[in-house]
Structures are given as structure tokens and as C-alpha cells.
N, C-alpha and C positions, 0 to 999 in steps of 0.2 A: 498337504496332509489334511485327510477329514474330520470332520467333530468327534470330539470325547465328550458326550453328556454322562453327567454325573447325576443318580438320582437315588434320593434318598426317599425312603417308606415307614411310615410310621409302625411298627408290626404287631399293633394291638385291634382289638374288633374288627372291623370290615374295610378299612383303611387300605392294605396291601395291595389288595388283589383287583381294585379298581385302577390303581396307579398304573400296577403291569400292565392291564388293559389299555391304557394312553400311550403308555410307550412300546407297546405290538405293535401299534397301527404307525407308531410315527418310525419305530424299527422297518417295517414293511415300504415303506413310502421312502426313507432313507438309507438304503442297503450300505452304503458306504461310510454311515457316521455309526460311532461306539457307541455303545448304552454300559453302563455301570451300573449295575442295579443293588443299593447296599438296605440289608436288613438284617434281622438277629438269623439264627442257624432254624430257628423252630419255625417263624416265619417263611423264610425261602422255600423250607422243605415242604412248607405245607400248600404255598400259590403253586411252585413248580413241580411238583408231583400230578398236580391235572393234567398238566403236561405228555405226561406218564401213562396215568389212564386212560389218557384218549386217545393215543397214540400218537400224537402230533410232535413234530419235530421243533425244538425247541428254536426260534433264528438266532442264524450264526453272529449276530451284533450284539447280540443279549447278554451278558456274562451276571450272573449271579455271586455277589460277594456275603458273607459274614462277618458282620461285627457282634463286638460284647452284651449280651443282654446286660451287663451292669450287675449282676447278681453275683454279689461277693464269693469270695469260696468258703463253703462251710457256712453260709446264713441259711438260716430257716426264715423262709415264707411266713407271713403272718396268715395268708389266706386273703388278706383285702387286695381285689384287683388292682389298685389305686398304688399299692404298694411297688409292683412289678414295674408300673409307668414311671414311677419317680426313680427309681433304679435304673431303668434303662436310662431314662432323659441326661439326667446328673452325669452321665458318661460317655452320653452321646458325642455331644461334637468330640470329644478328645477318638472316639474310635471310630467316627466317621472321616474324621483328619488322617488317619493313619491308617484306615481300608481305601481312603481315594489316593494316598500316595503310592499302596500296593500297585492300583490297576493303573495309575499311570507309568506305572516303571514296567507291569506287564506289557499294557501296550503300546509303550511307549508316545502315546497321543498325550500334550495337556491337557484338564479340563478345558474347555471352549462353554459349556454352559451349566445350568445347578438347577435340576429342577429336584422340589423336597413336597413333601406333604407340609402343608401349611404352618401343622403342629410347631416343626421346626425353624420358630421363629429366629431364630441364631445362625438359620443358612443364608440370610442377611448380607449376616458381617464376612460370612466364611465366602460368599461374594465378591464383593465387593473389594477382600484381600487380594485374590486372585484376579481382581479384571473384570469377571464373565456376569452375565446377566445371572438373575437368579427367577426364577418361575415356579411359587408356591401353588398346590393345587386345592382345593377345599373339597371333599368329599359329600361335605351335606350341601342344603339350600341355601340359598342366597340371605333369607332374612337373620337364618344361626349369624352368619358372616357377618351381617350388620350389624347386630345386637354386638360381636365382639370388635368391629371396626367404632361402634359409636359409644362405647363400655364410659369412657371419661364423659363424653357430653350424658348420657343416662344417671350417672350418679350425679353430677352438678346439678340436673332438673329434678330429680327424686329424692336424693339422700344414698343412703347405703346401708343394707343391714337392718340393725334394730331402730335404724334412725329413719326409712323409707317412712315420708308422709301420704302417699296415695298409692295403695298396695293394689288398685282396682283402676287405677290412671290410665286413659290406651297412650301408644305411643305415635300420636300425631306430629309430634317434632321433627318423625325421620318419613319422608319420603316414600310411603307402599306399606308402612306400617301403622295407616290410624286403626286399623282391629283390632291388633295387639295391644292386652295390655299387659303392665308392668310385670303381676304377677305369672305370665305365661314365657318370662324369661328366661334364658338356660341359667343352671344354677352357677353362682361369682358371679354374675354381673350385677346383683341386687343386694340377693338372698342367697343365702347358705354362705357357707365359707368365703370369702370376698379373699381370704388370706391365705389359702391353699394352696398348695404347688400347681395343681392342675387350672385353679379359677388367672395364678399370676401368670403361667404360663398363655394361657388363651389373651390375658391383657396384652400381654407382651408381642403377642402374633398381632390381636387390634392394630398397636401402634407399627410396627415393623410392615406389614403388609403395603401400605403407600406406595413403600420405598423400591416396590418388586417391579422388573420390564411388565410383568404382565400376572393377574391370579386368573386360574382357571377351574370351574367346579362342573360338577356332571347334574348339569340341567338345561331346562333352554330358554332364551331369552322372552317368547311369549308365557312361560308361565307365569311372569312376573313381571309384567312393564316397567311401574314403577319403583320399585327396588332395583330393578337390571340398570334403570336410568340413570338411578342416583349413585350406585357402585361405578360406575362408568366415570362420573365426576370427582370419586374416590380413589380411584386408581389410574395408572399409566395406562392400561388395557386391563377389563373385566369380559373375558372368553367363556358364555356358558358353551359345553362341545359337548353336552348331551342329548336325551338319556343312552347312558352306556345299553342297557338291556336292551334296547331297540337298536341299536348301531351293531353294534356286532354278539350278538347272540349266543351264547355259551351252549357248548355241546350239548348235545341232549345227555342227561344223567338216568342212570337205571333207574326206574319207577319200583324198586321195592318191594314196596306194600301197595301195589294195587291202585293208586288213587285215579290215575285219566281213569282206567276200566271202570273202575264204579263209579267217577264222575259221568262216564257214555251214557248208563244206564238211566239218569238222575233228568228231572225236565227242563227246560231254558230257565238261567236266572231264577234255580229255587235254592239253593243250596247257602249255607255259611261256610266261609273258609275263616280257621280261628289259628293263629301264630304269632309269637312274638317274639322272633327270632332268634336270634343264637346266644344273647346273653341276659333277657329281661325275663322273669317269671312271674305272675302275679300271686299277691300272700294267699294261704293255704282257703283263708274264708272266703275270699274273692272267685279261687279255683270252684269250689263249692258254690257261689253264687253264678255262677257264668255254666254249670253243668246243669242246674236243676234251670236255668232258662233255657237251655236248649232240649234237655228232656220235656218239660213243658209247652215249648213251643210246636212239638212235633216237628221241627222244620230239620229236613236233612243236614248232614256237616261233617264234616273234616277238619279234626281236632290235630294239628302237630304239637305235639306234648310228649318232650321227653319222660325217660320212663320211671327216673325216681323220684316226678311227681305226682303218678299215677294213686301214688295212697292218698295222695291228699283228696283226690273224686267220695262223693257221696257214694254210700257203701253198696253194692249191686248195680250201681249205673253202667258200670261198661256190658254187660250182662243185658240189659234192658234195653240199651240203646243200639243194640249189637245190629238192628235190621236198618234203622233210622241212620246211625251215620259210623266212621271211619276215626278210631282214636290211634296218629301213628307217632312213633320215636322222631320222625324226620319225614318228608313231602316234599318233590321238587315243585320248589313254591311258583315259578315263571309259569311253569307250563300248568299251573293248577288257575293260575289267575283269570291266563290265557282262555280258558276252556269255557264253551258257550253257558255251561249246569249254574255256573259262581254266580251267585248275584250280591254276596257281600261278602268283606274281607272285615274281620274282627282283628285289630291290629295296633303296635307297642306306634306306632307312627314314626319309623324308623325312615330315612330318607329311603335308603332303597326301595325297600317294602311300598313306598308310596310310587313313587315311580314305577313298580312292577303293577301296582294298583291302576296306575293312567295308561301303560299300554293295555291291562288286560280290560279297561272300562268296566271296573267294579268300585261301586262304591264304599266306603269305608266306615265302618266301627271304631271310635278311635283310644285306645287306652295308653295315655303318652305314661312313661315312669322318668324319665332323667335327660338330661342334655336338652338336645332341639327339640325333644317328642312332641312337650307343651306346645308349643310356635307351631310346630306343622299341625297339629291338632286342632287351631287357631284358624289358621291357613285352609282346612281343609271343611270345618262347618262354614267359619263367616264370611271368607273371604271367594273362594272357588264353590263352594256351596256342595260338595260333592260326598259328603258325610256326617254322621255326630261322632260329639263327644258324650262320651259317657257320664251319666248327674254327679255334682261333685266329683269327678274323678275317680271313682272306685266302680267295681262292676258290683251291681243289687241285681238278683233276678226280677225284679218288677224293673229295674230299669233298662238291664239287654231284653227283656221281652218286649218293652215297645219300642228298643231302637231298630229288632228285629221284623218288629210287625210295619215303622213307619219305611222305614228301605225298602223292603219285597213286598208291599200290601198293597201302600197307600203313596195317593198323587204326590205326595212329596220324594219317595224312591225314586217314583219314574222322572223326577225332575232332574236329580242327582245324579241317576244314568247318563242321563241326558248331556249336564255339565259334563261329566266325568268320559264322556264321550268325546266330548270337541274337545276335548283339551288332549284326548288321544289322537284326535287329528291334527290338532296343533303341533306335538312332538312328533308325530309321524312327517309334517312339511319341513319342520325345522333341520331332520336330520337327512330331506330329501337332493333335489338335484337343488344346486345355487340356495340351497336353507340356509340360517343364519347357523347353526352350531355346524354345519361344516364348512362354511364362510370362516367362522372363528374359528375352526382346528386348523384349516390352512395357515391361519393370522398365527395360530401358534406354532407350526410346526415350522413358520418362514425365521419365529424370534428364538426357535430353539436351535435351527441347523443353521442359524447365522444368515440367511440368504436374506437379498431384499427383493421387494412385491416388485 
């Protein structure tokens, strides 16, 4: 009998639809082993409806299950996203237990292995029950990771909370991360809530993650020596098998609103591309600070800016700027990155986003708001040298005006090109013939389909 892989998906932010991506390719390469693909109903419909679009035939080893979003009957929403997560989680394993015994009675195969989104630090034990390995994957960067693998040793050397004695400390203790300091933390491991569902929940993945055959996250081993070095001595196997965006390339999507066309028209490396993707917005006076640096800068741009924050714009500016640059609801961001005209990308420092940043060799603007954004923010002035961060953290029109003027203008841009360049031929080797991230997706797909090397 062939593998039953069991794999569960986190089905909140960008989470899902990379995971499907891992297991296409290991579906493709495994014709004969089952995939079980379990996530909420809103979820599924939403990764496998591309599906649909593009007209691609979904593989016959794929089987998409729903379980319970956790959302009572008859509760109203508060409106806090935060809210939705703790509902699902709280109910998770009991209805991921009880959609994996559906698809094993469908298809009659056992589970044989457990791969989950990391989140779900309790696919552990649900493991470990069963026999089978478990294979947690991690969606962002390696250093988010550590931060939440080293969460106990950071508070024993710092403190916690209102008690943190050096708020401005780097973190030289760990391995690839003397840049970082304390303050540029994701939030629970220091500051904010330490006592959160979400901050206990990421603790609880720290400590459980050891105990997995192997974690796997979408990046690649040269972008990070040492952090990739020291996670290695943390774990049983650390598999970077990225960047996804460069491995297998998502169909091209309808361009809309025009943006490759009027990027054609636009000169090498002049343009700003500004997005902060699908769930971060910047407040209303910041929106306002970042419009009038761009009307002032004269420098062309392509604003993706959903459309009911358009009021928050200074009052005439879409009107004035209407020849100067492009304000759209949505931009296919890969292919915009891609395009020779971009010479900056204005950006929440979202792991994706970064990555679609190194294959398209644009340097970065960096406006982190929550989670890893700080860290890769970090990561991306001090460490790879391939962007700023914005003064204080907030966008001031005097200060995107000279982060704008020192990228496209002045010997520091063309430096940061420069970096931001070799490190697109670094992920380009990595994912090439004999590269290390398809070296390590073999190493993964040999510990998922049971087989040995």
C-alpha cells in the first residue's frame, strides 16, 4: 500500500497557499502516495478556485478536506482578526482528528506521515500517537523561527515585558543574529502580550519544533549562513526548499489595471512600486505623508492601495498625479517587481514580498507594522544591506523623500542594487541543477514518502 500524507494548513493570511505549493510538487513527483489536504471550507475554496481559473486540472492524489472554522453557531464576530484565530485553534485538533479519520476510512490508506504549518504546534503529539513522523513547515524566515525557537533563553537574558532591562540590546547570544536587537522582536517574545493566545501559542511551537523528523521553510540556505547553521544544530533536519516564486511560478494573472503597459513605457530602474499587501494598512496621516513624498518627489509610481482608503489621500492628488504615476485597488505584484522600470519597492516587509523583492533585484523601502516585519526590516538595511528602514518607523514626507532620493539617485542605491542582485543569483543557484534547496526538497520528500536516500 502507498503513503497517506496528512497535511494540515493554517487558513489565515498567506499561510495556505504556499503549503499547496510544496505539496503539488511532492504530489507530482509521488503519483502513487495520497495527500489529504485539511483546512476550513473559506480556505480551500479560496487556494483551489485558482485552480479553476487557470484551468488546470487539479492532481488526482490531492483530495481537499474541510474542517470547522470553530466559529460557534450564532456568535457574532467582534471584528478583531485575532479573534477568528483563537476560535479556529481551540477546535482545531479535535476536527482535524475527526477529518483525518474521514479520509482514512475514504481511502482507506493510514496516515504514514503529518506534515502541518508549524502553527500547529500539537501536530506533535497527534504524531507521535499515530507512529508517523511529523514535518512542521514555517512560512516566513529563518530568524522569525529563532526568535520563537530561542523565546526561553531571550527572556532569561532580557527579562519580559515591563521588566526588559535593555530594550535597545542586539542579539549576539544567537548565532546570525548580532544585528538584531531586542526591540526589533516579533511581538510575545518580549513586548506586547507575552500572555496571549497567539504570543503562548508561537511559545509552544518554539519548544515542540526539536522534536519534528524535519522543519522546512521557503527560503534558501545562502541567504542566511549563519542562522541556517545554527537551526541545523537545533533541529533533526532544517530544509530551506526555497524561494517558492522562483521554483515554480504562478500563472500569469490578468493585469487589470494596466500596470506591465505603463510600466513599458516608464525608463530603467525609475519608478517606485508601493504595497503592503493584503492585510497591513498604514494610519490615515502616514497615508498622507507617503502621498505628498511622492507628489513631491516627481518620481513615477504604482500605488496598490485598496479603494476604501483612497479618502484618506490628500485632497486633489489622484487628479495631479494622474500623468506621474498608477493608484490601483490590486497589481500583479511578481510580475511588477520583475519588470526592468522598478527600482524600488516601498514595503510592510512581509516575507513574501521580500523574496518577490530578490528575485525581481529591487531594493526595498521598508515599513514593518507587526509579526517578523521588524526582523526582516533588520535583516534587509543591516544585515544584506539591500534597503532602508523608514526614521522611527513611521513614514514623514521628508523622510520617503530621501529614502527615495538615496535608492534611485545616489552611490548608495546603486550599492543596494548591487547586494540585492547577488543574492538574486544566489536563490537562482540554490533552486538550480544539484542547489541546496532542491538537494533539501529531495531530503524532504525521501522523509515524507517514507523512502530512504
Amino acid at each position: 500500500m502507498s503513503g497517506h500524507v496528512a497535511v494540515f494548513a493554517f487558513p489565515f493570511g498567506t499561510h495556505a497557499a504556499p503549503l499547496l505549493a510544496v505539496i503539488r510538487r511532492l504530489a507530482t513527483s509521488s503519483p502513487s502516495t495520497h495527500f489529504s489536504f485539511f483546512s476550513t471550507q473559506q480556505s480551500n475554496s479560496s487556494i483551489f478556485s485558482v485552480d479553476k481559473q487557470n484551468m488546470n486540472i487539479m492532481q488526482p492524489n490531492i483530495k481537499a478536506y474541510d474542517v470547522s472554522d470553530g466559529v460557534p453557531e450564532g456568535h457574532v464576530l467582534s471584528g478583531n482578526p485575532q479573534e477568528r484565530i483563537e476560535l479556529f485553534m481551540k477546535s482545531a485538533r479535535e476536527s482535524l482528528e475527526k477529518a483525518m479519520e474521514v479520509a482514512v476510512s475514504e481511502t482507506g490508506r493510514r496516515v504514514s506521515c503529518l506534515v502541518s504549518d508549524a502553527f500547529f504546534w500539537f501536530a506533535c503529539e497527534m504524531a507521535e500517537e499515530i507512529g508517523v513522523d511529523w514535518l512542521p513547515f514555517w512560512t516566513a524566515g529563518p530568524n522569525s523561527l529563532a526568535a520563537h525557537v530561542y523565546t526561553d533563553l531571550i527572556r532569561e537574558t532580557f527579562g519580559v515585558g515591563g521588566m526588559v532591562r535593555r530594550e535597545d540590546e542586539t542579539m549576539s547570544l544567537i548565532q546570525g543574529m548580532s544585528k538584531i536587537r531586542t526591540c526589533d522582536l516579533p511581538e510575545g517574545v518580549l513586548f506586547g502580550n507575552t500572555e496571549s493566545f497567539f504570543s503562548i501559542m508561537l511559545h509552544k511551537m518554539g519548544k515542540a519544533l526539536p522534536r519534528a523528523a524535519a522543519v522546512f521553510i521557503n527560503s534558501f540556505e545562502e541567504l542566511d549562513l549563519g542562522i541556517t547553521e545554527d537551526l541545523k544544530s537545533k533541529f533533526r533536519k532544517f530544509l530551506n526548499i526555497g524561494p517558492f516564486n522562483l521554483i515554480s511560478k504562478p500563472p500569469p494573472v490578468a493585469d487589470t489595471h494596466g500596470c506591465i503597459t505603463w510600466l513599458d513605457k516608464q525608463k530603467l530602474a525609475s519608478v517606485a512600486y508601493v504595497s503592503f499587501g493584503s492585510v497591513a494598512t498604514p494610519p490615515p496621516h502616514e497615508l498622507v505623508a507617503l502621498a505628498e513624498a511622492l507628489e513631491t518627489s516627481e518620481i513615477p509610481f504604482i500605488w496598490s492601495l485598496k479603494d476604501n482608503s483612497k479618502v484618506q489621500l490628500p485632497h486633489g492628488f489622484l487628479d495631479r498625479t494622474s500623468s506621474q504615476g498608477l493608484v490601483v485597488p490590486w497589481s500583479p505584484q511578481s510580475e511588477v517587481l520583475a519588470h526592468g522600470a522598478v527600482g524600488v519597492f516601498v514595503t510592510h516587509c512581509g516575507w513574501n514580498s521580500l523574496l518577490e523583492s530578490i528575485a525581481g533585484g529591487v531594493p526595498m523601502i521598508c515599513r514593518p507594522f507587526f509579526g517578523d516585519q521588524r526582523l526582516n526590516g533588520c535583516m534587509i538595511e543591516d544585515v544584506w544591506e539591500v534597503g532602508l528602514k523608514v526614521e522611527d518607523g513611521v513614514f514623514t514626507k521628508h523622510g520617503v523623500v530621501s529614502s527615495l532620493n538615496k535608492i534611485l539617485s545616489q552611490v548608495e542605491g546603486k550599492k543596494m542594487r548591487e547586494n540585492i542582485r547577488a543574492l538574486e543569483q544566489l536563490a537562482k543557484k540554490a533552486i538550480g541543477s544539484n542547489g541546496s534547496s532542491i538537494n533539501n526538497f529531495i531530503a524532504l520528500s525521501n522523509l515524507m514518502l517514507n523512502t530512504k536516500m
